[in-house]
KOLMIFI-225536 format. One record per residue (C-alpha): residue number from 1; residue in one letter; y, x, z. Coordinates in steps of 0.02 Angstrom, whole numbers, plus 32768, in hexadecimal, padded with zeros to 4 digits. Example, Ala and Ser with C-alpha at 12.3 -4.5 7.8 and 13.67 -1.06 7.14 Angstrom:
<sites>
  seq  type    c2    c1    c3
    1     A  7F1F  8267  8186
    2     S  7FCB  82AC  8165
</sites>
This chain:
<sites>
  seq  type    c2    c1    c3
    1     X  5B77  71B4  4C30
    2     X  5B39  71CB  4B73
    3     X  5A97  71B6  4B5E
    4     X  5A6C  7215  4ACD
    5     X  5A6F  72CD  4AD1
    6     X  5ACA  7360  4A5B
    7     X  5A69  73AD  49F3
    8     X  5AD4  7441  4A10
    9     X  5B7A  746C  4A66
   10     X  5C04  746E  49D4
   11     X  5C7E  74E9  49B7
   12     X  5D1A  74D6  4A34
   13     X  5DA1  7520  49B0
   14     X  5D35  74B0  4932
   15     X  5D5B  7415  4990
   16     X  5E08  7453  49C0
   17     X  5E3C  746B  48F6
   18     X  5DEB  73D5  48BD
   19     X  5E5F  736C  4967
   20     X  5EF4  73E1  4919
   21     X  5EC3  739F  4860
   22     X  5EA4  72D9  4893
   23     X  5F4F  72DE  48F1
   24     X  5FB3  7325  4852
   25     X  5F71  728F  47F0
   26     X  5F9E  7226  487B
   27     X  6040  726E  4883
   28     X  6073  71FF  47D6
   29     X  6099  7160  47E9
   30     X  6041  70B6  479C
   31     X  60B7  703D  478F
   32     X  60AE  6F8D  4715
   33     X  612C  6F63  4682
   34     X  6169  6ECE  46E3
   35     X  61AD  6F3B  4777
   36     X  6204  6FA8  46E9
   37     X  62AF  6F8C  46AE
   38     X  62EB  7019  464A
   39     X  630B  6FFE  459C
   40     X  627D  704E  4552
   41     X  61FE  7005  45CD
   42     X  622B  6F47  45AE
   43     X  61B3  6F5B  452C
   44     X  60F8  6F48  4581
   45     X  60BF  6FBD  44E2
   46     X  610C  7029  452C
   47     X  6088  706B  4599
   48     X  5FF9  7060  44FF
   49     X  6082  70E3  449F
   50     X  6093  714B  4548
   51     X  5FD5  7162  4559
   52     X  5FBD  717A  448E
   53     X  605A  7203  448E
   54     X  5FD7  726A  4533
   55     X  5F33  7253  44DF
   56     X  5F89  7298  444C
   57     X  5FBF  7327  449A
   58     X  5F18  733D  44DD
   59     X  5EEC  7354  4437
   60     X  5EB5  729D  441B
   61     X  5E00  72B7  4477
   62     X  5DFB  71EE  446A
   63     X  5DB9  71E9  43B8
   64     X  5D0F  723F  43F0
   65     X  5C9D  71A7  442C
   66     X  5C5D  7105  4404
   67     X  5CB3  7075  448D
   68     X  5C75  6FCF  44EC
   69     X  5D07  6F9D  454B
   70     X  5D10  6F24  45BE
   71     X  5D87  6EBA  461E
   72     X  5D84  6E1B  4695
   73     X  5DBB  6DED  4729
   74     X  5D1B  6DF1  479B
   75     X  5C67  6E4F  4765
   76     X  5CB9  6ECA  46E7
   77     X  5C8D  6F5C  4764
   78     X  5BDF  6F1E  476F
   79     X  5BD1  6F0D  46B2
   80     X  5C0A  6FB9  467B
   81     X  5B90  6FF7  46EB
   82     X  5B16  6F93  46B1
   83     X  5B2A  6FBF  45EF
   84     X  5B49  7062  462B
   85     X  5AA2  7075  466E
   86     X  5A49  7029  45DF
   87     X  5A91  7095  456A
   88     X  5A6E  711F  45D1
   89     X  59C0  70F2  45DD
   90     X  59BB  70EC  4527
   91     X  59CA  71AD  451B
   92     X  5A81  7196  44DD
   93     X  5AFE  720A  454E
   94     X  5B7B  71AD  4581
   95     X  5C17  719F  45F4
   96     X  5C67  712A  4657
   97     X  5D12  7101  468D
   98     X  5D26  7090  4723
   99     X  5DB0  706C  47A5
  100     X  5DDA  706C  482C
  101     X  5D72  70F6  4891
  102     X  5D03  70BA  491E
  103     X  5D14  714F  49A0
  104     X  5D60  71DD  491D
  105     X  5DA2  7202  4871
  106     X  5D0B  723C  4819
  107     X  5CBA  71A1  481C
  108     X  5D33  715C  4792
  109     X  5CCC  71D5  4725
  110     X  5C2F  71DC  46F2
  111     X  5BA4  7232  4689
  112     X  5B14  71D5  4670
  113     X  5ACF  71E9  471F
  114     X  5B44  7243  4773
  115     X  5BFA  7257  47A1
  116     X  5C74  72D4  475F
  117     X  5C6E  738A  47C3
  118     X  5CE8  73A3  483E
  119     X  5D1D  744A  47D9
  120     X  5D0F  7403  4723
  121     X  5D86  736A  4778
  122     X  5DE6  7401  47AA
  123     X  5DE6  746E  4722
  124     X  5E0C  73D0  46B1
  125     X  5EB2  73B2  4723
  126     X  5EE7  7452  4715
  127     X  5EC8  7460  4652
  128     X  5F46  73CA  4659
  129     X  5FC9  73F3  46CC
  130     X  6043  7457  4629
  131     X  6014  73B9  45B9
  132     X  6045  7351  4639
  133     X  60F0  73AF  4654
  134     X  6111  73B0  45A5
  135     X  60F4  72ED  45A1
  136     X  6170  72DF  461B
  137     X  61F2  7325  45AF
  138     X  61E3  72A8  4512
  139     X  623D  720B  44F9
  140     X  61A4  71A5  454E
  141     X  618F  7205  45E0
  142     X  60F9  7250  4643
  143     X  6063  71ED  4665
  144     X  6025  7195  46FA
  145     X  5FA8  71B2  4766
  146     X  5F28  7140  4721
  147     X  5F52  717C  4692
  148     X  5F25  7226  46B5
  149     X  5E94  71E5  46FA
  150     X  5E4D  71B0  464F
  151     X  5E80  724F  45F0
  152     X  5E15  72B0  4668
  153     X  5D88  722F  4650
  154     X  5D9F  7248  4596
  155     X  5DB0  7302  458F
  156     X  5CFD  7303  460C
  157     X  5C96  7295  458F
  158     X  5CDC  7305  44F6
  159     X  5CB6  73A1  4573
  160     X  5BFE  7351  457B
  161     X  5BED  7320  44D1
  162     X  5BDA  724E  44F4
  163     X  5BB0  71E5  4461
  164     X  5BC5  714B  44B8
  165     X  5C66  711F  4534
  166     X  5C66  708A  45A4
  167     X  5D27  706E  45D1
  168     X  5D4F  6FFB  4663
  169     X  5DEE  6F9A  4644
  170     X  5E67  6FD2  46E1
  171     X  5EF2  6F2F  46DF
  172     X  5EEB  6E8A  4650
  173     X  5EBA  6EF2  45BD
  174     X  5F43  6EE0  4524
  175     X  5FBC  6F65  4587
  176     X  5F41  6FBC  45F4
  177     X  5F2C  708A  45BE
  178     X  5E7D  7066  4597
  179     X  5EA9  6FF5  4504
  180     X  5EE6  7091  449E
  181     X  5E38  708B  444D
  182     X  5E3C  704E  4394
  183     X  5D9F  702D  4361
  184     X  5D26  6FE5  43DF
  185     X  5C76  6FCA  43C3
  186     X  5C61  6F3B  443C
  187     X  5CDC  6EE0  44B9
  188     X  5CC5  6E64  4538
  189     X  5D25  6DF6  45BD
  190     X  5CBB  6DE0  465D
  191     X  5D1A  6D3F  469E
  192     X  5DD5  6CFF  469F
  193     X  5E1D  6CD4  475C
  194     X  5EBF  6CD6  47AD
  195     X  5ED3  6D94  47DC
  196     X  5F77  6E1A  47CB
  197     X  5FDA  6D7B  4796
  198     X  606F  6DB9  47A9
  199     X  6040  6E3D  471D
  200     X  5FED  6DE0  46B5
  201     X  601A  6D2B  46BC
  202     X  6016  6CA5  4733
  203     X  5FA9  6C2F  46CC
  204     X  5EE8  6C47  4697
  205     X  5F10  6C4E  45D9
  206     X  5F9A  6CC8  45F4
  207     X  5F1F  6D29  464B
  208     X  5E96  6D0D  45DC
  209     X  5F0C  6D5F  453B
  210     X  5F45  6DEF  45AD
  211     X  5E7E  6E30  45AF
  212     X  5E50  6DF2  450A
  213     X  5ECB  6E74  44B7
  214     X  5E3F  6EE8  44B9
  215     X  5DD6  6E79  4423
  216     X  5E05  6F00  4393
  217     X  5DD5  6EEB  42DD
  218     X  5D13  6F04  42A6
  219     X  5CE7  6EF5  4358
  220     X  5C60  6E79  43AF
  221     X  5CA9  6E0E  4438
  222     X  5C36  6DD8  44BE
  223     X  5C79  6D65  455A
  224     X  5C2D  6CF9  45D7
  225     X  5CD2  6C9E  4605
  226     X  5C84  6BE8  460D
  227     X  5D46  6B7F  45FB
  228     X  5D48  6B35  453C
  229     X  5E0F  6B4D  4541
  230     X  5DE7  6C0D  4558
  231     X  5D56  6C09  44F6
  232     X  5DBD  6BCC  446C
  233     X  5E45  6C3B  448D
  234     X  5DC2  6CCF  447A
  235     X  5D92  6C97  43D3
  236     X  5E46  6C75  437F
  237     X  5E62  6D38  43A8
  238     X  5DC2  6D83  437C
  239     X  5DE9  6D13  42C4
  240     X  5E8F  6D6C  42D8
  241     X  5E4C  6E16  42E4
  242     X  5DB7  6E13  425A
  243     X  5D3C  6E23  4304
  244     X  5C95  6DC4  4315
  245     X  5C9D  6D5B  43B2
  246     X  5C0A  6D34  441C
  247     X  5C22  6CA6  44B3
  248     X  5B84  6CD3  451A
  249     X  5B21  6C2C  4574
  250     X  5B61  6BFA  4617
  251     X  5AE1  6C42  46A2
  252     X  5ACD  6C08  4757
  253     X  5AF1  6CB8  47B2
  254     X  5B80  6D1F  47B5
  255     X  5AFA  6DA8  47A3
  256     X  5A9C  6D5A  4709
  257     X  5B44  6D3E  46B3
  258     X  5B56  6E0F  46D7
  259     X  5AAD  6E37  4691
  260     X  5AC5  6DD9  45FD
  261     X  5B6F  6E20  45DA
  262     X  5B28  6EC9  45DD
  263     X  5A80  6E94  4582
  264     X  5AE0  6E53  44F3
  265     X  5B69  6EEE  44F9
  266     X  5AD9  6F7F  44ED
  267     X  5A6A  6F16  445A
  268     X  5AF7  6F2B  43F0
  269     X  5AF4  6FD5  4420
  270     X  5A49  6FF8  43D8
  271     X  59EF  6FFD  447D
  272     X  5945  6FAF  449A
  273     X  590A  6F45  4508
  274     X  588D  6FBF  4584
  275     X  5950  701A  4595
  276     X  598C  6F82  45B7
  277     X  5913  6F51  4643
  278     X  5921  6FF8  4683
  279     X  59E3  7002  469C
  280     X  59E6  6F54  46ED
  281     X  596D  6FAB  4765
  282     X  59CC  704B  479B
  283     X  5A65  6FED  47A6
  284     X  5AA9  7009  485F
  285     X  5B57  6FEF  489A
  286     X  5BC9  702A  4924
  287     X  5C21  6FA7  497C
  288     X  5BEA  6F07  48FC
  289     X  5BA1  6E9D  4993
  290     X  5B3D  6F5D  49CD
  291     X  5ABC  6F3D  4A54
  292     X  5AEA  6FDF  4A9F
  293     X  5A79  6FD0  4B59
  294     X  5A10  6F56  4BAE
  295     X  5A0C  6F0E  4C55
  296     X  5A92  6EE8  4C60
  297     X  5AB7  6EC8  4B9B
  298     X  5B47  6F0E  4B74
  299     X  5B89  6EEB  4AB2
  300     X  5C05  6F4D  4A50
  301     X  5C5A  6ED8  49D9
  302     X  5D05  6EF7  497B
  303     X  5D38  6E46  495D
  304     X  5DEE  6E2A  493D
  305     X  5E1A  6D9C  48C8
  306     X  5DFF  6CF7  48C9
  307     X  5D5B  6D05  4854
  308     X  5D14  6D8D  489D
  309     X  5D0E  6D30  4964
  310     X  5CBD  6CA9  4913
  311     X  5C29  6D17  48D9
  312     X  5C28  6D6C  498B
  313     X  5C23  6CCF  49DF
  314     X  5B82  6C88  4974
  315     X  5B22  6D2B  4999
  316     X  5B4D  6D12  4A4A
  317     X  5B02  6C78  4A55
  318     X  5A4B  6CBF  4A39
  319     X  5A5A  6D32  4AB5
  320     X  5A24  6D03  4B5E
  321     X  5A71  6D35  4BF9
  322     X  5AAF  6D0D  4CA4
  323     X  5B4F  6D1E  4CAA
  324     X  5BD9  6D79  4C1E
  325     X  5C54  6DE6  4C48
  326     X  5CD5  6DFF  4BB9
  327     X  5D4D  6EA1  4BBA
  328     X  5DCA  6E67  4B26
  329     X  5E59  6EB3  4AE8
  330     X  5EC9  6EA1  4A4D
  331     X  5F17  6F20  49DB
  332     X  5FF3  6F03  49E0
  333     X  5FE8  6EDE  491B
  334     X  5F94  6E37  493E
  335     X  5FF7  6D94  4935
  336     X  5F63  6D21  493F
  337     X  5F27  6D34  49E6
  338     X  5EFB  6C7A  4A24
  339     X  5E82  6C6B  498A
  340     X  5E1E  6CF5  49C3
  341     X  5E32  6CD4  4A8A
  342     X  5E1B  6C27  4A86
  343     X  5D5B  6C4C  4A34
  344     X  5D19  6CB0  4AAD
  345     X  5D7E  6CB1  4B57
  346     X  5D3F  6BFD  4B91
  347     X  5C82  6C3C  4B90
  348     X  5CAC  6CD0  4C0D
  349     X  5C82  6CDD  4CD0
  350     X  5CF0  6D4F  4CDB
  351     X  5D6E  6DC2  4C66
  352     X  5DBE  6E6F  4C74
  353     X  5E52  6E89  4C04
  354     X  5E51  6F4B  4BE1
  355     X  5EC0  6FA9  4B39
  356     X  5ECB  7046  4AD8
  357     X  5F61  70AA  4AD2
  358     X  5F6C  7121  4A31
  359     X  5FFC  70FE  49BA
  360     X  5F7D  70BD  4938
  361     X  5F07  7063  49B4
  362     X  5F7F  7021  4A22
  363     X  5F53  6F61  4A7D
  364     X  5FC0  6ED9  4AC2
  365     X  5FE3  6EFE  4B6C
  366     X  5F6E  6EB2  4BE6
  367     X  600F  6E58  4C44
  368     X  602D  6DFF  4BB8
  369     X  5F8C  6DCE  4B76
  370     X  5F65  6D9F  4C43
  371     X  5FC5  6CE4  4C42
  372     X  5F5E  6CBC  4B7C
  373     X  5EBB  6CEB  4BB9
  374     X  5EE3  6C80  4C70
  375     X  5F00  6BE3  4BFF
  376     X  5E56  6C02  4BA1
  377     X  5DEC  6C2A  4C2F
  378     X  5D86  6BB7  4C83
  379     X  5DA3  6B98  4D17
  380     X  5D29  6BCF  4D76
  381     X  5D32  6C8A  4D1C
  382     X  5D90  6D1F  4D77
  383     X  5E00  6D9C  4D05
  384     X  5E35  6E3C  4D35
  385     X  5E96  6ED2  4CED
  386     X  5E54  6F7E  4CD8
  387     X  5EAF  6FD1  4C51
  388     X  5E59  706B  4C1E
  389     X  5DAA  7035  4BAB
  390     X  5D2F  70B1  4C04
  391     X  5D63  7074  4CBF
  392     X  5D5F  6FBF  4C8E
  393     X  5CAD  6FD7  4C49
  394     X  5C76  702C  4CDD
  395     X  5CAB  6FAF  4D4B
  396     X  5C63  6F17  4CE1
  397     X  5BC1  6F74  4CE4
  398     X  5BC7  6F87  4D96
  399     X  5BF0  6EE2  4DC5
  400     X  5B67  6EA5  4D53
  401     X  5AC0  6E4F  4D64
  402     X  5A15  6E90  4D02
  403     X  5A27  6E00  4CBD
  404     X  5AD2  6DEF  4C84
  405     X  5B32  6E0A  4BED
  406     X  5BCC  6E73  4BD7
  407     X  5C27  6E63  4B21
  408     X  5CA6  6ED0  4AFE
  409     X  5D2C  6E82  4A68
  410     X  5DC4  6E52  4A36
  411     X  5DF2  6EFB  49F9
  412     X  5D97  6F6D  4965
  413     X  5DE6  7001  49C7
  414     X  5DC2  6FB5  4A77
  415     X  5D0A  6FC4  4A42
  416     X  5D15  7071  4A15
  417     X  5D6B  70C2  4A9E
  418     X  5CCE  705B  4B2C
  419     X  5C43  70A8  4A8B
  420     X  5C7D  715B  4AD0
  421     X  5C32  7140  4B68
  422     X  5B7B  712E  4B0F
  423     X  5BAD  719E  4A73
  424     X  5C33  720B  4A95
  425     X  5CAC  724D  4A04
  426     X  5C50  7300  4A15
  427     X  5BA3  72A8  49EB
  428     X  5BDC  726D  4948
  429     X  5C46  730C  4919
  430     X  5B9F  7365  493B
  431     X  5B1D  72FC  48FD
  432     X  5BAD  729F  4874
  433     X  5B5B  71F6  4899
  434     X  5B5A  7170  4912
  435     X  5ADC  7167  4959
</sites>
C-alpha cells in the first residue's frame, strides 16, 4: 500500500489524455542503425540528420540554452542530477533530460525542481503530432519515439525560458539524438564498461569512441574513466576537436567519482561552491540503491550491466541483515546476463525471478533465466517464480524477517514497476516528483 498520501485527487480525463499522449509516443518505434538495412540507414548519421531535419521543423528550439552533456556507461544518471541540482541551486533555471522513466514519462523531464505537467507534456504532444506527420513524409522519415521524447523536453525548457540544459546521453553518444547539440559548454564521460555491445562495439575502446563523440569544439571535457588506454584515447580526440580535456583523480567510491564529476561540470558553469554543497545535498534518487522501507529493508536498485552490479554489490555489503531475498529480472535487450547474475545471485537465501511486460520494458522470461540463476545460486538458496513485480514483492515481504533484506535488481524497469507500490504513478503526476 503507498505510503505517502495525494495531495489531491487528479483529474480522471487529465490522466486519461496524458495515458492517450504517452502511448502515441510510444507508438514510434526506437530501433539502432545496426538492426537497419535500408540503403539510406546504413549510414549511423543517419539518425543525427533524422533528429536535426524534426528539431528543425520545430523551428530549431535547440539553439536556446547553454549544454553539459553527459555520457558513460554507469553514474551518468546520478551525475546529471547532480549538476543539475547545483546549477539549480545556483539560481540558474534549468532543465533536464534523462532516460529511461522510473514509474512514468514525465520524469524524463524536468524543471529545476519539478517534472513536466501532465497537460504541458500533453499539450506539447499534441503541438507535435502535424510536425511529426509532415516528418514522416520527407526523404528521412518520421522520428522515433525517443526522439520525440527530446523535442518535447526541448520545446518545455524553451516554454520555461531555461538558460541552462543538462542533456542525458540515451545510447554511446556519437549517434545518439542528443548529440545534435553543436556547441556544448561542458561534456563528460562517467565511466567506459562493457554495456549495449552489440550497438556500440564489443571492445572497451570501441565503446569508449562511441560516447566520446559528444567532445565538440571549444568545449571542456571532464571524465573519471581511470584506464590510461582510454584516458589517452580521450585526449587524442579532445586535441582533435580544439576541446580542453580534463582527466579527473581516481577516487575510492563509485559515489565520490559522481560528486566530483558533477563538482567539476557545474564550476565551469559559474556556480559556487555553497550551490555546490547544496545540490549534493538535495540530491535523491528513485531506484539508485533507494532504501524505500525498513524492517524488513527492502532496496530499489536498477542495476543492469556489468558495472552497475558491481556498485550494488559493494553497497550491499554495509548493510546488515539476516537473510536477502533478491527478486531479479532482466530486460530482453540484454546479452550479458552471467556478468550481472554471477555478482549477486551466490549471496542470496533465496531468489524470485519476476518481469515486466510492456513493449519497451519487456524482461527475459523467467523460464529461461530459471536454469542461469540455478547454476549461480548457492546451494542452500530457494528460487521461485512470480512473474508480475507487485505480487512478487508482496510475497518477499511476507515471507520476510524484521531483520532481513529484500533487494530488488537486475532490471531499471523491474525496479520501477515494485516503486508503484510505495509511490504510485498518480503520486508523481500529482505532486511531479518522486518522492
Amino acid at each position: 500500500m503507498p505510503t505517502r498520501p495525494l495531495q489531491q485527487k487528479i483529474n480522471k480525463d487529465d490522466i486519461k489524455a496524458y495515458k492517450q499522449a504517452v502511448q502515441y509516443v510510444n507508438s514510434f518505434a526506437n530501433t539502432s542503425f545496426r538492426h537497419n538495412h535500408g540503403a539510406l540507414k546504413k549510414d549511423p548519421n543517419y539518425f543525427l540528420l533524422r533528429t536535426k531535419q524534426f528539431l528543425e521543423l520545430c523551428g530549431s528550439p535547440e539553439k536556446a540554452f547553454k549544454y553539459i552533456h553527459i555520457t558513460g556507461t554507469a553514474g551518468k544518471g546520478s551525475v546529471s542530477t547532480l549538476t543539475h541540482n547545483m546549477l539549480v541551486s545556483s539560481g540558474k533555471c534549468t532543465g533536464l533530460f534523462m532516460s529511461p522513466f522510473v514509474t512514468t514519462a514525465i520524469e524524463m523531464i524536468k524543471v529545476n525542481d519539478q517534472y513536466i505537467s501532465p497537460e504541458a507534456f500533453v499539450n506539447i504532444v499534441n503541438q507535435l503530432r502535424p510536425i511529426i506527420t509532415k516528418a514522416q513524409h520527407t526523404e528521412l522519415g518520421g522520428p522515433s519515439a525517443f526522439e520525440i521524447f527530446f523535442a518535447i523536453a526541448i520545446l518545455y525548457f524553451k516554454q520555461m525560458k531555461c538558460e541552462w540544459v543538462v542533456l542525458e546521453v540515451g545510447l554511446g553518444g556519437r549517434y545518439d539524438s542528443t548529440n545534435i547539440i553543436e556547441a556544448p559548454h561542458a561534456t563528460a564521460v562517467t565511466t567506459i564498461d562493457y554495456d549495449h555491445t552489440e550497438i556500440l562495439g564489443k571492445t572497451l575502446e570501441k565503446i569508449a569512441y562511441d560516447k566520446a563523440g559528444i567532445i565538440k569544439q571549444g568545449s571542456e571535457f571532464f571524465t573519471t574513466e581511470t584506464r590510461p588506454s582510454l584516458q589517452q584515447l580521450f585526449r587524442k580526440i579532445c586535441k582533435q576537436q580544439g576541446a580542453v580535456c580534463h582527466v579527473l583523480p581516481k577516487k575510492r567510491s563509485y559515489k565520490a567519482r559522481n560528486i566530483l564529476l558533477a563538482t567539476s561540470l557545474a564550476r565551469v558553469a559559474g556556480v559556487d561552491e555553497a550551490s555546490i554543497e547544496q545540490g549534493i545535498t538535495i540530491t535523491r534518487m528513485p531506484c539508485r540503491f533507494e532504501c524505500i522501507q525498513d524492517h524488513p529493508v527492502v532496496i530499489l536498485d536498477g542495476a543492469h550491466n556489468r558495472a552497475k552490479m558491481r556498485t550494488t554489490v559493494k553497497n550491499l555489503a554495509e548493510i546488515k541483515y539476516k537473510k536477502l531475498t533478491v527478486i531479479f529480472a532482466m530486460a530482453s535487450t540484454k546479452k550479458d546476463t552471467s556478468s550481472v547474475m554471477s555478482q549477486i545471485i551466490p549471496l542470496a537465501d533465496k531468489v524470485i525471478i519476476a518481469g515486466t511486460e510492456e513493449a519497451d520494458r519487456k524482461s527475459i522470461h523467467p523460464n529461461v533465466l530459471l536454469p542461469l540463476i540455478t547454476k549461480e545460486k548457492k546451494r542452500s538458496a530457494k528460487i521461485e517464480i512470480i512473474e508480475h513485480p507487485l505480487h512478487a514483492i508482496e510475497k518477499a515481504i511476507r515471507d520476510a524477517g524484521p531483520d532481513d533484506c529484500i533487494l530488488v535488481t537486475g532490471s531499471f524497469f523491474l525496479a520501477g514497476e515494485i516503486r508503484k507500490r510505495w509511490f504510485p504513478e498518480a503520486y508523481v503526476l500529482q505532486n511531479r516528483k518522486s518522492f
